[in-house]
N, CA, C and O atoms as a GROMACS GRO file, in nm:
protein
  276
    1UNK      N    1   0.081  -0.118   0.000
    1UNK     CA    2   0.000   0.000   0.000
    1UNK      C    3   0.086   0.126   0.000
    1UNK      O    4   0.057   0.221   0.071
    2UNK      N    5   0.180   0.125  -0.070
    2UNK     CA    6   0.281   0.232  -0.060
    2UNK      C    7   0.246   0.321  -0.189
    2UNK      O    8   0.245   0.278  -0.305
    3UNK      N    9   0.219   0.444  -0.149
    3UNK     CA   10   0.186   0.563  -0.206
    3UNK      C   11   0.308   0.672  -0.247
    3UNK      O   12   0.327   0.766  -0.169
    4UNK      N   13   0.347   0.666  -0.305
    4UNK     CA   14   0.466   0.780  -0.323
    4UNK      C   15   0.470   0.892  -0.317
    4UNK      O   16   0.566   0.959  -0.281
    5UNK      N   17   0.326   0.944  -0.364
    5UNK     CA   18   0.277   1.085  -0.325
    5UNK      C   19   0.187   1.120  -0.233
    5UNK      O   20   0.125   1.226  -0.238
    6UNK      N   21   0.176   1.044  -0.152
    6UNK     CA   22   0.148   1.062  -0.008
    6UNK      C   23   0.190   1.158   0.055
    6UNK      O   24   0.312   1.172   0.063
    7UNK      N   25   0.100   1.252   0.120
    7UNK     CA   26   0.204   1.356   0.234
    7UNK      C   27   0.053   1.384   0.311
    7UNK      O   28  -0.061   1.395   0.267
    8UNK      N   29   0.110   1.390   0.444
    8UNK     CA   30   0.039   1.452   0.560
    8UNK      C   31  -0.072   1.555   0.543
    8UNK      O   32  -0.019   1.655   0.495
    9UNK      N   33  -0.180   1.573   0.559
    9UNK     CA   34  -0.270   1.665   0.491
    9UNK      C   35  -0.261   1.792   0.634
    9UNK      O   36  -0.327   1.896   0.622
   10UNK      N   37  -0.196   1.775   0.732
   10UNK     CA   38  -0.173   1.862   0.855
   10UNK      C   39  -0.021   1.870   0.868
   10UNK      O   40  -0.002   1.975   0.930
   11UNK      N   41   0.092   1.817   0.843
   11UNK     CA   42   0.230   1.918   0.862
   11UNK      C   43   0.273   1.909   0.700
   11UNK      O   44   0.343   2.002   0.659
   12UNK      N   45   0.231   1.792   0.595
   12UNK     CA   46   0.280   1.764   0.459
   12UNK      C   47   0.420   1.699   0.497
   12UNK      O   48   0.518   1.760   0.453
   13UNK      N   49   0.441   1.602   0.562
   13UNK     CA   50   0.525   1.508   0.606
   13UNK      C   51   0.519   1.435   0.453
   13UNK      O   52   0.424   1.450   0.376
   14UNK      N   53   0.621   1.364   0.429
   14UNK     CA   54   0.586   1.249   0.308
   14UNK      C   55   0.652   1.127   0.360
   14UNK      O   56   0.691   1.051   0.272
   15UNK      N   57   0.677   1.083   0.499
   15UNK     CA   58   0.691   0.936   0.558
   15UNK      C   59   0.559   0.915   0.656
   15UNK      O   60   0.511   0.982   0.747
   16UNK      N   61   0.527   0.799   0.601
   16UNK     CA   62   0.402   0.740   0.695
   16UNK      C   63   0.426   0.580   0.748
   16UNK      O   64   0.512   0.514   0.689
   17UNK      N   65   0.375   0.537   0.823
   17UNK     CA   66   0.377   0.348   0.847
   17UNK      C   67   0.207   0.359   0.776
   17UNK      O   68   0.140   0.451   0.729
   18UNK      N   69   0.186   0.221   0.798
   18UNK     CA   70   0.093   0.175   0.777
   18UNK      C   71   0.026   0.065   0.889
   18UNK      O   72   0.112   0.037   0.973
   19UNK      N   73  -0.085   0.005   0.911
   19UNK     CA   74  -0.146  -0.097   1.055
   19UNK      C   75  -0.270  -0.129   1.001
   19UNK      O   76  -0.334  -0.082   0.907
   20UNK      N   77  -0.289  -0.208   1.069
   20UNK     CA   78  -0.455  -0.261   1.096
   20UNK      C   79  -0.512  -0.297   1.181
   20UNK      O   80  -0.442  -0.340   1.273
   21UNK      N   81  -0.645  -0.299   1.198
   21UNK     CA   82  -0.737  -0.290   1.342
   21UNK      C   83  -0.876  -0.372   1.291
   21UNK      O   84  -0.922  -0.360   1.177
   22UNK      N   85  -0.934  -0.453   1.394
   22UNK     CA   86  -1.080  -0.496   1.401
   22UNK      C   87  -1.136  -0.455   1.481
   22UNK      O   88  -1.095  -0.425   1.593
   23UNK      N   89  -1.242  -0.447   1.437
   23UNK     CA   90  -1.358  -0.408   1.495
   23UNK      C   91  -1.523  -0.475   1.475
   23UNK      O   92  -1.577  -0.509   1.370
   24UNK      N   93  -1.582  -0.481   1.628
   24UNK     CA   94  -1.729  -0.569   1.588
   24UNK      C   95  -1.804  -0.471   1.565
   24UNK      O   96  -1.791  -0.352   1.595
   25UNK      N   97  -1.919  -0.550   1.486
   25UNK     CA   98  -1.973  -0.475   1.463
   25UNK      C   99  -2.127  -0.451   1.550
   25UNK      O  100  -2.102  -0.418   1.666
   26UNK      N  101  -2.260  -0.459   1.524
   26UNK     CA  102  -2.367  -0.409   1.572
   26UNK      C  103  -2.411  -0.537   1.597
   26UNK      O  104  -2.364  -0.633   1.536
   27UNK      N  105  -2.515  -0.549   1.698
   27UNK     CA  106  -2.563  -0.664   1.681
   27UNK      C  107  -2.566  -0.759   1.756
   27UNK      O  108  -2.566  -0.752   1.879
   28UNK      N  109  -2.573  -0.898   1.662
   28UNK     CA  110  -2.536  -1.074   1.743
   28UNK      C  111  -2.380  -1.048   1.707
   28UNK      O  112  -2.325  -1.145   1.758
   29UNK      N  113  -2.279  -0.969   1.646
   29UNK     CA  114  -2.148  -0.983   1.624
   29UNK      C  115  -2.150  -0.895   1.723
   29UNK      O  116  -2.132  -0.992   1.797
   30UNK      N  117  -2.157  -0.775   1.820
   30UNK     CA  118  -2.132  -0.739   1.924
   30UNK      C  119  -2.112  -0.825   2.041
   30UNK      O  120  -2.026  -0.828   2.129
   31UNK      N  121  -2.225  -0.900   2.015
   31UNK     CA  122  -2.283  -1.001   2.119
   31UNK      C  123  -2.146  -1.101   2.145
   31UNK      O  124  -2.064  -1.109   2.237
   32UNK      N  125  -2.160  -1.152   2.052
   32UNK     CA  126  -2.002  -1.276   2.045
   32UNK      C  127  -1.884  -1.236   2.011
   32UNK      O  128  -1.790  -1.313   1.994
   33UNK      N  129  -1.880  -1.073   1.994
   33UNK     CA  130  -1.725  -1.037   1.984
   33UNK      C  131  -1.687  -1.077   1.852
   33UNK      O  132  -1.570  -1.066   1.818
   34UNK      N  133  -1.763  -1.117   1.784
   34UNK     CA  134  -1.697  -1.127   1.621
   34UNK      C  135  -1.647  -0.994   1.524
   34UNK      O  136  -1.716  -0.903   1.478
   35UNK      N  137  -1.542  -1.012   1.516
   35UNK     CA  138  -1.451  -0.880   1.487
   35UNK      C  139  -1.439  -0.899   1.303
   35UNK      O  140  -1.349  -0.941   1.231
   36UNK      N  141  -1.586  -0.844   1.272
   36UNK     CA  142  -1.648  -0.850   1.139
   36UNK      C  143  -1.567  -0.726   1.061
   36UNK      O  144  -1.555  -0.738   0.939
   37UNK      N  145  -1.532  -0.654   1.101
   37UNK     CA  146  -1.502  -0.516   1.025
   37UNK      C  147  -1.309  -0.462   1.038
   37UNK      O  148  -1.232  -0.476   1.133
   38UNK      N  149  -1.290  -0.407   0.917
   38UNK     CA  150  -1.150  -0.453   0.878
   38UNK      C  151  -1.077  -0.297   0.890
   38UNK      O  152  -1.146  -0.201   0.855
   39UNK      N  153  -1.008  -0.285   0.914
   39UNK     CA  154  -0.972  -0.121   0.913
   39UNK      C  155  -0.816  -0.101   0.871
   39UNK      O  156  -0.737  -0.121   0.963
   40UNK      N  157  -0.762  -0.066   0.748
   40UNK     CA  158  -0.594  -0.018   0.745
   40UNK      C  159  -0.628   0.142   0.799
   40UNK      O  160  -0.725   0.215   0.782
   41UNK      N  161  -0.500   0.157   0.873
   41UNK     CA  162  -0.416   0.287   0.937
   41UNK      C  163  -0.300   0.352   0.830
   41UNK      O  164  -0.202   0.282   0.807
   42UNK      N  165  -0.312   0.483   0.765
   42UNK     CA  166  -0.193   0.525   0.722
   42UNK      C  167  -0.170   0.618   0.847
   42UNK      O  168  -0.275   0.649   0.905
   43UNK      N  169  -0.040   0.676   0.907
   43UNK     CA  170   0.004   0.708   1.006
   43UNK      C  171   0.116   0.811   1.009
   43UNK      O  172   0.224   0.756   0.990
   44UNK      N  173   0.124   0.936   1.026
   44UNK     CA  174   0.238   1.024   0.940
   44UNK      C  175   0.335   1.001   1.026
   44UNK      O  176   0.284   0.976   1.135
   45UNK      N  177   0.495   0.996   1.033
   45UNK     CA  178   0.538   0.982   1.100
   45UNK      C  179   0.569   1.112   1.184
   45UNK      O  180   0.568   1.104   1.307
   46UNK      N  181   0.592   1.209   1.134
   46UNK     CA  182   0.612   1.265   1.262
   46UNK      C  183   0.478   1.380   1.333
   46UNK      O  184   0.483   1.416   1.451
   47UNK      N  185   0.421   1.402   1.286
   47UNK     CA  186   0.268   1.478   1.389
   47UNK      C  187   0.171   1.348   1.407
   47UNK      O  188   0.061   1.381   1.450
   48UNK      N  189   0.185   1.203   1.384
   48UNK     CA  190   0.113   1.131   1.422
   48UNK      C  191  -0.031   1.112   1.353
   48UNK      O  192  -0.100   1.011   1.358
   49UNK      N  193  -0.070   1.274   1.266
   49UNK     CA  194  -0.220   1.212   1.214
   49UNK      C  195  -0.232   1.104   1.171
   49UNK      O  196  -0.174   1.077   1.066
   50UNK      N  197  -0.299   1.022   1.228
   50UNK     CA  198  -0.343   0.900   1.095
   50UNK      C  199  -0.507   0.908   1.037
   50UNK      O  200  -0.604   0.953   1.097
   51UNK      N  201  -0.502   0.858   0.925
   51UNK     CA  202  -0.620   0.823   0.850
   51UNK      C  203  -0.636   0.698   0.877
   51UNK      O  204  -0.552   0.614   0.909
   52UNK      N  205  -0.781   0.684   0.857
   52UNK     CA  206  -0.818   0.532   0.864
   52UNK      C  207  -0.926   0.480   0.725
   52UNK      O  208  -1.034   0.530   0.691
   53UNK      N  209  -0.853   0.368   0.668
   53UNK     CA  210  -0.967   0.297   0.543
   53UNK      C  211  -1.027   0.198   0.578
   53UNK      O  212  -0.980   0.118   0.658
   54UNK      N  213  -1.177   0.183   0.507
   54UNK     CA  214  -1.212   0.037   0.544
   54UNK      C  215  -1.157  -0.071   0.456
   54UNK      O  216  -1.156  -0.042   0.337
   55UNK      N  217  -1.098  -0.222   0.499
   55UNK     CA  218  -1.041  -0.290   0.402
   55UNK      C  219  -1.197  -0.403   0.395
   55UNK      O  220  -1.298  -0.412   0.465
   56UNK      N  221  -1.153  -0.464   0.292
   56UNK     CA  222  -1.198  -0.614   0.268
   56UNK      C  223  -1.257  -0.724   0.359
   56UNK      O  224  -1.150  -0.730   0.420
   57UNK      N  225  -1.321  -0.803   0.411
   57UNK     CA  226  -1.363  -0.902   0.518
   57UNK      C  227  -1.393  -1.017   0.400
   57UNK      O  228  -1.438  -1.008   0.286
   58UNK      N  229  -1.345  -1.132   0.486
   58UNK     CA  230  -1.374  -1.253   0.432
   58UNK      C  231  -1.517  -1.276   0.468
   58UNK      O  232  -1.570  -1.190   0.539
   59UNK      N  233  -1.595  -1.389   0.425
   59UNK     CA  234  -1.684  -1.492   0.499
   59UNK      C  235  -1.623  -1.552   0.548
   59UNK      O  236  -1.660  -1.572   0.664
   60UNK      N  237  -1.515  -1.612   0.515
   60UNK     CA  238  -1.425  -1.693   0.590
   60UNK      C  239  -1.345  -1.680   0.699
   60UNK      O  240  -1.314  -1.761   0.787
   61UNK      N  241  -1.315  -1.565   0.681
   61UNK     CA  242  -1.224  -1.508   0.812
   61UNK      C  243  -1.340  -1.475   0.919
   61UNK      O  244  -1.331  -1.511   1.036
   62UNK      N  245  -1.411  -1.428   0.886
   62UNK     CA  246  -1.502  -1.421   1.016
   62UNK      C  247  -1.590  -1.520   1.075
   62UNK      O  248  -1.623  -1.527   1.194
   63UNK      N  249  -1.632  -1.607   0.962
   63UNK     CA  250  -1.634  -1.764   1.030
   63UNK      C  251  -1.509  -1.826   1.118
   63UNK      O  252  -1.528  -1.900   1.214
   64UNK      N  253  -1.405  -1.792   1.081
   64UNK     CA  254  -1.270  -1.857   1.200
   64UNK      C  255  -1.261  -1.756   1.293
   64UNK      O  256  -1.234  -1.768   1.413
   65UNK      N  257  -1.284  -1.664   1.237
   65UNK     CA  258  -1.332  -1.546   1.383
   65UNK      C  259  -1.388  -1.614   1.497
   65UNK      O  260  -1.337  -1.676   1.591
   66UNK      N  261  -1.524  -1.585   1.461
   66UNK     CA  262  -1.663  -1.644   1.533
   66UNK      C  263  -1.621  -1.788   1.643
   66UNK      O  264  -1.662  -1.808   1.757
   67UNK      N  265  -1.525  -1.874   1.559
   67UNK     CA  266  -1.499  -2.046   1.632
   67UNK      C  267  -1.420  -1.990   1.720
   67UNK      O  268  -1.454  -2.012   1.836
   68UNK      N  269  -1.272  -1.887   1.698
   68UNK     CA  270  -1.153  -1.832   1.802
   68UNK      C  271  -1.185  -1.732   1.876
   68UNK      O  272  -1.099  -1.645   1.878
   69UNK      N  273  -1.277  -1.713   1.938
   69UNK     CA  274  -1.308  -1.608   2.012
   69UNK      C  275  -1.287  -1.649   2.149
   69UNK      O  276  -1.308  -1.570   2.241
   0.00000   0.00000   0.00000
């Protein structure tokens, strides 16, 4: 996910990391903690803003979700 023209939209930094995060969602997936919803982090390195995207979810991954909880 490397962007070359990427820069900070608050200092215009042009180094960032990148991460990811789950999250449940509403619901019977609240209920059982099924961590249905997918999130990448771009992250500037030095003032810290980060943005956040929504990524992709399996059926599958959240079926092995759902069993490893």
């Amino acid at each position: 996910m490397r962007n070359i023209n990427w820069h900070c939209p608050k200092c215009k930094n042009t180094e960032y990391e990148t991460g990811q995060f789950a999250a449940t969602g509403g619901g019977w997936m609240k209920i059982f903690d099924v961590q249905n919803k997918k999130f990448t982090t771009v992250t500037c390195t030095q003032c810290k803003f980060t943005e956040i995207y929504k990524a992709e979810t399996s059926t599958l991954g959240n079926v092995f979700d759902f069993f490893t909880n």
